[in-house]
C-alpha positions in Angstrom: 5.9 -3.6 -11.8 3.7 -4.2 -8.5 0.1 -2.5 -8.6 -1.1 -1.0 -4.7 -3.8 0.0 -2.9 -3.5 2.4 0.4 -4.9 2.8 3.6 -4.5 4.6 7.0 -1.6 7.2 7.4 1.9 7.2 5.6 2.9 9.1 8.8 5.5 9.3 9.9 7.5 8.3 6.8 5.8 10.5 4.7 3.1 13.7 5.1 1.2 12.7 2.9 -0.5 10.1 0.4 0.7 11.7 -2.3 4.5 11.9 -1.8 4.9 8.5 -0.7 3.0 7.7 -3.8 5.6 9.5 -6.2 8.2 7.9 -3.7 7.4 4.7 -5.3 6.3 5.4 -8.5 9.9 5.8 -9.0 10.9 2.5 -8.2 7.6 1.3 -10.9 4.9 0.4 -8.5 1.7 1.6 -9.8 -1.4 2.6 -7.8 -4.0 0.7 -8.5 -8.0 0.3 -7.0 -8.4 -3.1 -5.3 -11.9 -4.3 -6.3 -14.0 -7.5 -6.0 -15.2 -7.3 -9.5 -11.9 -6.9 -11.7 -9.3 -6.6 -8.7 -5.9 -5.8 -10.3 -3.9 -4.8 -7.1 -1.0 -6.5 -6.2 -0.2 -5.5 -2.5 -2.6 -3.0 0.1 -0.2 -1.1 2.3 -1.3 0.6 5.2 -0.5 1.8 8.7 -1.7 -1.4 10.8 -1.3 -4.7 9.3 -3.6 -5.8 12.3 -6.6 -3.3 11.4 -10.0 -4.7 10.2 -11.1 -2.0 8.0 -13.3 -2.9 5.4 -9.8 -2.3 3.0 -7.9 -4.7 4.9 -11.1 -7.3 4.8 -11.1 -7.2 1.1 -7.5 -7.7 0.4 -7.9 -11.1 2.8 -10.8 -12.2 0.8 -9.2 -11.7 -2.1 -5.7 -12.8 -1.4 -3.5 -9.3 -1.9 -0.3 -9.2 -0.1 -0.4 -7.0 2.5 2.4 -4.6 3.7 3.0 -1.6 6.1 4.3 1.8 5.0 6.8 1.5 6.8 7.7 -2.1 4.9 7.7 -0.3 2.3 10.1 2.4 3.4 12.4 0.0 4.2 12.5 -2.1 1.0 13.1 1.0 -0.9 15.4 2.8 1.7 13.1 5.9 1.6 13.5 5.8 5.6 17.3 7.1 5.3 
């Protein structure tokens, strides 16, 4: 089981957040808030891997994977 963290848009893959959550919920990832105090998250995935959001700081600071949407969709053929 991975735990995740999201920013930006899951468009165009999905609509919304919460469908391409239950898209991989299915496959076991968990979502999970990535925090400097008792950071449990695994991998941030959002719409720009080049973004400096204050999301996309954190997970450099504190070493989380980072990975697009559309990554994602492609691991877990949800792009078919």
């Amino acid at each position: 089981m991975k735990t995740y963290e999201m920013t930006g848009s899951p468009k165009p893959y999905f609509t919304k957040k919460e469908d391409f959550t239950k898209a991989i919920t299915d496959f076991g990832w968990e979502h999970s808030k990535m925090t400097k105090k008792d950071n449990k998250c695994q991998v941030l995935i959002t719409d720009d891997i080049t973004k400096s959001s204050s999301k996309m700081l954190l997970a450099k600071e504190l070493g989380v994977e980072i990975m697009s949407y559309e990554e994602i969709t492609e691991l877990f053929g949800l792009n078919d």
